[in-house]
LUMDREN-750391 format. One record per residue (C-alpha): x, y, z; residue in three letters. Coordinates in steps of 0.25 Angstrom, whole numbers. Layout:
# residues N
<atom><px>X</px><py>Y</py><pz>Z</pz><rest>ala</rest></atom>
...
***
This chain:
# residues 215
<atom><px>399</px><py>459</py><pz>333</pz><rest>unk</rest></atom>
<atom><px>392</px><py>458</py><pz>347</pz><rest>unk</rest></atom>
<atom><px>379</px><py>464</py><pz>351</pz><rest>unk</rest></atom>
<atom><px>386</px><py>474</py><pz>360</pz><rest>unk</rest></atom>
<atom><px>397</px><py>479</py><pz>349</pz><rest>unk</rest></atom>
<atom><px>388</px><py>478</py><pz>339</pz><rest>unk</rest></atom>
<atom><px>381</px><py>492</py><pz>333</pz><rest>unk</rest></atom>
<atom><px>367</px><py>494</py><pz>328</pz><rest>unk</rest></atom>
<atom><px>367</px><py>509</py><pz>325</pz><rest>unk</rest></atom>
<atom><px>363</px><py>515</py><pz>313</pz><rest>unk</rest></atom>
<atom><px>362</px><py>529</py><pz>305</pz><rest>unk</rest></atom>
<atom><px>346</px><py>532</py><pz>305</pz><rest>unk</rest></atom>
<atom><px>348</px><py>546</py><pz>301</pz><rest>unk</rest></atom>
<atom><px>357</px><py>544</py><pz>291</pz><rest>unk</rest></atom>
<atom><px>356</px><py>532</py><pz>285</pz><rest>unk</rest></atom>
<atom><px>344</px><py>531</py><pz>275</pz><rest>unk</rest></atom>
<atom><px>334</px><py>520</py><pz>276</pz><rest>unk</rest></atom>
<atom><px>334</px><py>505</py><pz>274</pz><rest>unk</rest></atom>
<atom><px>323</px><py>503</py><pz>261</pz><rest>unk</rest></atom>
<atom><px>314</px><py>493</py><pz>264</pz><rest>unk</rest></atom>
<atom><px>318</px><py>481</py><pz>255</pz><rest>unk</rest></atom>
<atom><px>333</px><py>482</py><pz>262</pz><rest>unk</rest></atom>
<atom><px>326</px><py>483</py><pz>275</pz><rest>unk</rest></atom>
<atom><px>319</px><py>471</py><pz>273</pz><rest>unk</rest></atom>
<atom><px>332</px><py>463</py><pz>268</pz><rest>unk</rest></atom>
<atom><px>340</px><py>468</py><pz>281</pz><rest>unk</rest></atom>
<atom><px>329</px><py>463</py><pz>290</pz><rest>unk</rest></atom>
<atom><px>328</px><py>449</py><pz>282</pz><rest>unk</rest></atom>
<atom><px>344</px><py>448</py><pz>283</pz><rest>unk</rest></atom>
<atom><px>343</px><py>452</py><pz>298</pz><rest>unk</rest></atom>
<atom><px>332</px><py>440</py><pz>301</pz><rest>unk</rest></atom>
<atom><px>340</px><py>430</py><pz>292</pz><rest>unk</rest></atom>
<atom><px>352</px><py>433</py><pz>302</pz><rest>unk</rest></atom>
<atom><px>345</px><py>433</py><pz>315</pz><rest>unk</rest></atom>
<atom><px>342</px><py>419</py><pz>324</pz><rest>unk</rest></atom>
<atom><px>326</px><py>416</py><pz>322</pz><rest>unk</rest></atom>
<atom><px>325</px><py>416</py><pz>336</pz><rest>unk</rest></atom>
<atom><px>331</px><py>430</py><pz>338</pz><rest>unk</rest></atom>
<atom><px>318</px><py>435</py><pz>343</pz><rest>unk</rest></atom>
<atom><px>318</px><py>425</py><pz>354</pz><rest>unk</rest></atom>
<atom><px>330</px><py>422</py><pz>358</pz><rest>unk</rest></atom>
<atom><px>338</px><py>433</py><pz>367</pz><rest>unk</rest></atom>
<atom><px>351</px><py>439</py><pz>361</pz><rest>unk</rest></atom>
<atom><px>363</px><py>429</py><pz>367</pz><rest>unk</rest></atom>
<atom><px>369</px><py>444</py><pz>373</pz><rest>unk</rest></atom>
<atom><px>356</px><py>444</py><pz>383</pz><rest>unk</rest></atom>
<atom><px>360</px><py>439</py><pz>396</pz><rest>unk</rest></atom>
<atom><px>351</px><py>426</py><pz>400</pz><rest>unk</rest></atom>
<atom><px>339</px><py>429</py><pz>407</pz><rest>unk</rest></atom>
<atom><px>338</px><py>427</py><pz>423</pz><rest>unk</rest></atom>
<atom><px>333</px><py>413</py><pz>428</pz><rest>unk</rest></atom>
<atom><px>319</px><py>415</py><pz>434</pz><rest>unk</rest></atom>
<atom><px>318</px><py>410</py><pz>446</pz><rest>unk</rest></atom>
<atom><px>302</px><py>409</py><pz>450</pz><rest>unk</rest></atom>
<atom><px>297</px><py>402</py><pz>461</pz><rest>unk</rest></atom>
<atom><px>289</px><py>388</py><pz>459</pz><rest>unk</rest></atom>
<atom><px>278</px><py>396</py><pz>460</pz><rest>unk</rest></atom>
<atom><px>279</px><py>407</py><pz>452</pz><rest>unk</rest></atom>
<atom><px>285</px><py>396</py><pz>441</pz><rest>unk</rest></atom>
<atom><px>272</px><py>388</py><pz>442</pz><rest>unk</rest></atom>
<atom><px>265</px><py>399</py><pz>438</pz><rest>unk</rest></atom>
<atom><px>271</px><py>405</py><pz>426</pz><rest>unk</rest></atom>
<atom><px>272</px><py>390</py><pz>421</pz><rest>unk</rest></atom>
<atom><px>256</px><py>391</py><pz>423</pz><rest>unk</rest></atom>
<atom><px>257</px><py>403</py><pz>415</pz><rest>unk</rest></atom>
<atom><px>263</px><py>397</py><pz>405</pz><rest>unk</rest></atom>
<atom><px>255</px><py>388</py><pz>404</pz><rest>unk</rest></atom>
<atom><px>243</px><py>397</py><pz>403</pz><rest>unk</rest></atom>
<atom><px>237</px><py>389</py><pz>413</pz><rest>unk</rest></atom>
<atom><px>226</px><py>395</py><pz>422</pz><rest>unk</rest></atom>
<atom><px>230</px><py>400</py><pz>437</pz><rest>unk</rest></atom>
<atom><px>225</px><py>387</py><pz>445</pz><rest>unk</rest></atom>
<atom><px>222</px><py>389</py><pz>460</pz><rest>unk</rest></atom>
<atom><px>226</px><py>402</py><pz>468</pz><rest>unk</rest></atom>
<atom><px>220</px><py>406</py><pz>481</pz><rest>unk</rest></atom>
<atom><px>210</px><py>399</py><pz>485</pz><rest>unk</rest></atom>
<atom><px>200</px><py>410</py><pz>487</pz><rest>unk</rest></atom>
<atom><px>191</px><py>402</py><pz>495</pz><rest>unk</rest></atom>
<atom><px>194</px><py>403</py><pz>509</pz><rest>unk</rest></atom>
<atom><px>189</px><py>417</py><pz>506</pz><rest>unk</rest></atom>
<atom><px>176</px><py>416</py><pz>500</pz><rest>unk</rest></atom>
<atom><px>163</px><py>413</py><pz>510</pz><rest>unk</rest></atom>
<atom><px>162</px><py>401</py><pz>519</pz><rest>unk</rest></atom>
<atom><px>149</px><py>393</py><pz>520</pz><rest>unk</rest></atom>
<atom><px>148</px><py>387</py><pz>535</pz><rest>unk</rest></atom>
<atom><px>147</px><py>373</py><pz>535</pz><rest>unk</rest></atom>
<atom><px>134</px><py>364</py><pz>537</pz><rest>unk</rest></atom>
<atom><px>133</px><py>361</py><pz>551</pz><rest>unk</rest></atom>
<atom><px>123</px><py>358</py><pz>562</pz><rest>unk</rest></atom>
<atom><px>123</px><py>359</py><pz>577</pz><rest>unk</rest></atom>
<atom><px>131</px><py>345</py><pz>579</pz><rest>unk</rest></atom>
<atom><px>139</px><py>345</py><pz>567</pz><rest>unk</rest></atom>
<atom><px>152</px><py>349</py><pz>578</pz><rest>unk</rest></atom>
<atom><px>149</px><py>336</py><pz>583</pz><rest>unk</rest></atom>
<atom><px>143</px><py>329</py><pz>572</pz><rest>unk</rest></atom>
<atom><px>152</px><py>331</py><pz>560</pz><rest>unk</rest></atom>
<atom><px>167</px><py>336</py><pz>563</pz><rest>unk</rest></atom>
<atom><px>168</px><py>339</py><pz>546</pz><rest>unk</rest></atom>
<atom><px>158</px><py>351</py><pz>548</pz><rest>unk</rest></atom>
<atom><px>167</px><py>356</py><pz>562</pz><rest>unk</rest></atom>
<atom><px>179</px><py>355</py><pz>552</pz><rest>unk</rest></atom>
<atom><px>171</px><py>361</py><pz>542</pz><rest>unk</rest></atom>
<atom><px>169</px><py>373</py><pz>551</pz><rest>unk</rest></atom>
<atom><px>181</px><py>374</py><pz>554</pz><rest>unk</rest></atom>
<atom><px>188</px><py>375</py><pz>540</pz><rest>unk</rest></atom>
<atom><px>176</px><py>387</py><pz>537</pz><rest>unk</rest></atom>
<atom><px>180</px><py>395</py><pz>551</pz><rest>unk</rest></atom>
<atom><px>194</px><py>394</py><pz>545</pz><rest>unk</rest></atom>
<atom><px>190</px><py>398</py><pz>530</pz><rest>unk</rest></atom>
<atom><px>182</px><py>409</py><pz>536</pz><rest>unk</rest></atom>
<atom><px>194</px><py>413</py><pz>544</pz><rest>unk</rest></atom>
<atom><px>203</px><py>414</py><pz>533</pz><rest>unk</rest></atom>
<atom><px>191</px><py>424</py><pz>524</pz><rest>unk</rest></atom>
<atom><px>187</px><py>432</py><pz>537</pz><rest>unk</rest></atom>
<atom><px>204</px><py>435</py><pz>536</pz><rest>unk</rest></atom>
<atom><px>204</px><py>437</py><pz>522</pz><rest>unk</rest></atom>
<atom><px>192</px><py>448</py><pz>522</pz><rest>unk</rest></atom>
<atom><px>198</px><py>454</py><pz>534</pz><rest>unk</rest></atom>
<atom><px>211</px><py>455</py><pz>526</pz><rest>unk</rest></atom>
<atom><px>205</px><py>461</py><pz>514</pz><rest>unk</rest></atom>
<atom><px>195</px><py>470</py><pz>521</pz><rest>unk</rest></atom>
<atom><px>210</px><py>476</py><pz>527</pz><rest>unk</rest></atom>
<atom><px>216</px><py>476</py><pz>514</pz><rest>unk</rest></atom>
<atom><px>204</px><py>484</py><pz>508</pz><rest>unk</rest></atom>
<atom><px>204</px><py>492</py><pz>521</pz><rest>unk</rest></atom>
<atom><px>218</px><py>497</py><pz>517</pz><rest>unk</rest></atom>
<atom><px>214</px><py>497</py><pz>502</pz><rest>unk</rest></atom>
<atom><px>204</px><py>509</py><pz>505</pz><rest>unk</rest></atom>
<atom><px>214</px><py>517</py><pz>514</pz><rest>unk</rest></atom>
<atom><px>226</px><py>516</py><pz>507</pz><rest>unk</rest></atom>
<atom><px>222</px><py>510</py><pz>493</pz><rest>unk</rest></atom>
<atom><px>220</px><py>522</py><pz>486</pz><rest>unk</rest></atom>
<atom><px>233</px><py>530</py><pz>491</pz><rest>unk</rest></atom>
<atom><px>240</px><py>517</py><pz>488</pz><rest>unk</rest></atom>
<atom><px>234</px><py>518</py><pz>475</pz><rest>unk</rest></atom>
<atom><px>238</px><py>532</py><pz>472</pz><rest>unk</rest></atom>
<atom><px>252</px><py>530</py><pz>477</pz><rest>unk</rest></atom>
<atom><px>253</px><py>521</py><pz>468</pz><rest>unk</rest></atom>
<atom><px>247</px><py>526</py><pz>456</pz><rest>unk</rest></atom>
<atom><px>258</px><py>539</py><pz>460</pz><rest>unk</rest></atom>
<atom><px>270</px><py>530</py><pz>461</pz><rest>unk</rest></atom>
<atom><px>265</px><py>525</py><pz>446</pz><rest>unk</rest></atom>
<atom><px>265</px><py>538</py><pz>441</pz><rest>unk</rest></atom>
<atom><px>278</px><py>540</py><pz>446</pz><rest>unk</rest></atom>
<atom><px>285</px><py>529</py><pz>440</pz><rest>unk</rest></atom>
<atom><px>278</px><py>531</py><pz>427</pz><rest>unk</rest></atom>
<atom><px>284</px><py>544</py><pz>427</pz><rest>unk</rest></atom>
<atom><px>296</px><py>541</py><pz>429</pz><rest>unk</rest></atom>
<atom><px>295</px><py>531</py><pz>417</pz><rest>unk</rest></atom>
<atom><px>289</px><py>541</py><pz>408</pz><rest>unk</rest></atom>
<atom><px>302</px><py>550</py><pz>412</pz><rest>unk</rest></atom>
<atom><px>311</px><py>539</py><pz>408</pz><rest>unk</rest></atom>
<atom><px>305</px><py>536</py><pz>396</pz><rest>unk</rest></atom>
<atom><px>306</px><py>550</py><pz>392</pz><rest>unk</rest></atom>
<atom><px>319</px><py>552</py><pz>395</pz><rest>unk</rest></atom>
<atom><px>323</px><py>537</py><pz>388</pz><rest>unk</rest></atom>
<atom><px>316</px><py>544</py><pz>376</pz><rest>unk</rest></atom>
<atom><px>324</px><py>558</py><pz>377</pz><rest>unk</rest></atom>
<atom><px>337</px><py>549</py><pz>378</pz><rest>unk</rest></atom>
<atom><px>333</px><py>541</py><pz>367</pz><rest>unk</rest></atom>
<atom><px>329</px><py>554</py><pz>358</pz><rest>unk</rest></atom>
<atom><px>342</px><py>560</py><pz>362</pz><rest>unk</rest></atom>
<atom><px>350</px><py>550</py><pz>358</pz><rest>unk</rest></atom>
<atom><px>342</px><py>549</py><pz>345</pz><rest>unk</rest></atom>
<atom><px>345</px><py>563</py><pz>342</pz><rest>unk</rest></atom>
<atom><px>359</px><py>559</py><pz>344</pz><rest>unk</rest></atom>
<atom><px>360</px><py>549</py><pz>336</pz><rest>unk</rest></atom>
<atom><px>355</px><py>558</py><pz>325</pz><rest>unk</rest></atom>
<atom><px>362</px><py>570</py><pz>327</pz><rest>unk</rest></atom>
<atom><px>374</px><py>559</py><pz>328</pz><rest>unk</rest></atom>
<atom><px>370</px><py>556</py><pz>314</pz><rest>unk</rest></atom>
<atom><px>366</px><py>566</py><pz>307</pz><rest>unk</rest></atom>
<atom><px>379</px><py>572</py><pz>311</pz><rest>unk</rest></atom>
<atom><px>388</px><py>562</py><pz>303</pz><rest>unk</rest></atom>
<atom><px>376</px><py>560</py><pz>291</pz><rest>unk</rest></atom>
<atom><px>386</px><py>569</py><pz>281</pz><rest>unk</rest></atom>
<atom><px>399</px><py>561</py><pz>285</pz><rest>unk</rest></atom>
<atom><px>393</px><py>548</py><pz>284</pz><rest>unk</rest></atom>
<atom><px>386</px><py>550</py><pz>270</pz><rest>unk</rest></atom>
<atom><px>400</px><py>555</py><pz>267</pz><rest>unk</rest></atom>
<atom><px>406</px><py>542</py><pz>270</pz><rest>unk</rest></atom>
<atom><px>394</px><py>534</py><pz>265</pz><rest>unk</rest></atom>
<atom><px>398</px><py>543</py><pz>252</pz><rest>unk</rest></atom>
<atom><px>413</px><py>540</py><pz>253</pz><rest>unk</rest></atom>
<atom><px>412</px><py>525</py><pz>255</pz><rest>unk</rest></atom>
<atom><px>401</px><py>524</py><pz>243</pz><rest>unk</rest></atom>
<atom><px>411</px><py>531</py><pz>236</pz><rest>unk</rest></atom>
<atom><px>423</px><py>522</py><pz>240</pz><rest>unk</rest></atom>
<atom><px>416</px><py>509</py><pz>237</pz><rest>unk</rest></atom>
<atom><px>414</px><py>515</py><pz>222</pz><rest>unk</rest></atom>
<atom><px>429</px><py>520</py><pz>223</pz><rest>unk</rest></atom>
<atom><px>432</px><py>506</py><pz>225</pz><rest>unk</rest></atom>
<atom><px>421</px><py>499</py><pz>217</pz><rest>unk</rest></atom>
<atom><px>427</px><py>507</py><pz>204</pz><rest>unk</rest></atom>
<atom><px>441</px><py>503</py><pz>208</pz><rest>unk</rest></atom>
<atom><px>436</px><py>489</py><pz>209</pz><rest>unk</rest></atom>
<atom><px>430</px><py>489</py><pz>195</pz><rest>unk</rest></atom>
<atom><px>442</px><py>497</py><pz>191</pz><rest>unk</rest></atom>
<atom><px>452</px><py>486</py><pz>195</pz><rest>unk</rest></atom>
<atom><px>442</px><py>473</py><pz>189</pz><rest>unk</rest></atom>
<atom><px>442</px><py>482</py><pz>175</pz><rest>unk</rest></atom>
<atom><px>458</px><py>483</py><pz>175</pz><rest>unk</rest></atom>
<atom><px>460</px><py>469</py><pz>180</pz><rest>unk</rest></atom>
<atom><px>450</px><py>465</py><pz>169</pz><rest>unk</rest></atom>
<atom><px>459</px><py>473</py><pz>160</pz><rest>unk</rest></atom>
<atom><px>472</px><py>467</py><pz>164</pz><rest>unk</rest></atom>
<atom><px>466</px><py>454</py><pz>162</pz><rest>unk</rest></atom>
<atom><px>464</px><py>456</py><pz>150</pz><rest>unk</rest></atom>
<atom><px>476</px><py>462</py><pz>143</pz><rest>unk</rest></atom>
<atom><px>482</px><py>449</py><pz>151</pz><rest>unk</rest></atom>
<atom><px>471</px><py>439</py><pz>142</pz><rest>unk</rest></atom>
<atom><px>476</px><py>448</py><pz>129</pz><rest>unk</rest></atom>
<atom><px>491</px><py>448</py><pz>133</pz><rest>unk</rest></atom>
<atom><px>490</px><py>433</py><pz>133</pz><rest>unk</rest></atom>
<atom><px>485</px><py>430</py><pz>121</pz><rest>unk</rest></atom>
***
């Protein structure tokens, strides 16, 4: 029988419970019958996952990951930290180009940090003017959507109790017809186990008046 056709449901309020030593002996034939990597291998019904299609990037770094390897490298942070000038002297200009070079590259360093405070100096600028309604805007929208989940989750649970309820009253309804026909059928299969032995004694019987009749 497929997964989809196939039926699970059972009688909780109706039928009585499973004693412990069967219990244990239906659980042993259900482990017996499974595949032992039925914990880890996905049902053949489920649909294949997706491909993941990461950039190299991203690839290389969850391969680090998985690796456990510690995050090597970044932004280099120190075009940002404090620039000590050079040694120099009044000829060095003419003297030694290295040093003019070296000047150079430190204007250009100290280029890129003068930007780099200006650009945080905005950014905490707007921080302390908007930062805290931005903050609280979005603490509200939180709320909000946490509300909305709590809503769900109590209807889920009403629709859930409901069709427990159901399920019971579904039942309970039918408990005296179904203990009738448990009855009925218990009684059949005696009916039919008597006939049974019924027929082996006569066939017995007949057996032996034949055994007698032939001597």
């Amino acid at each position: 029988m497929s997964l989809i056709e196939a039926s699970h449901d059972s009688l909780p309020y109706i039928d009585t419970d499973i004693p412990p030593s069967d219990r244990a002996s239906i659980n042993s034939l259900i482990t017996s019958s499974v595949p032992p990597a039925h914990t880890s291998t996905p049902h053949p019904y489920l649909p294949p996952l997706p491909s993941s299609n990461f950039t190299p990037m991203i690839q290389l770094e969850l391969d680090r990951h998985s690796r456990s390897e510690p995050l090597v490298g970044g932004i280099d942070t120190s075009r940002y930290e404090a620039l000590d000038p050079p040694p120099t002297s009044p000829t060095s200009d003419e003297d030694k180009h290295d040093v003019l070079k070296a000047w150079r590259e430190t204007l250009r360093k100290a280029y890129t940090s003068s930007s780099h405070l200006r650009t945080r100096l905005t950014n905490l600028s707007l921080l302390e003017e908007f930062g805290k309604n931005a903050w609280l805007i979005h603490n509200s929208q939180l709320e909000d959507i946490l509300r909305s989940l709590e809503r769900e989750v109590v209807s889920t649970a009403g629709e859930v109790e409901a069709v427990n309820q159901e399920r019971k009253a579904a039942q309970e309804g039918v408990r005296g017809e179904m203990e009738g026909l448990e009855e009925a059928w218990r009684g059949g299969v005696g009916k039919v186990i008597e006939v049974e032995v019924a027929g082996e004694g006569v066939r017995e019987e007949i057996l032996g008046r034949r055994r007698e009749g032939a001597r």
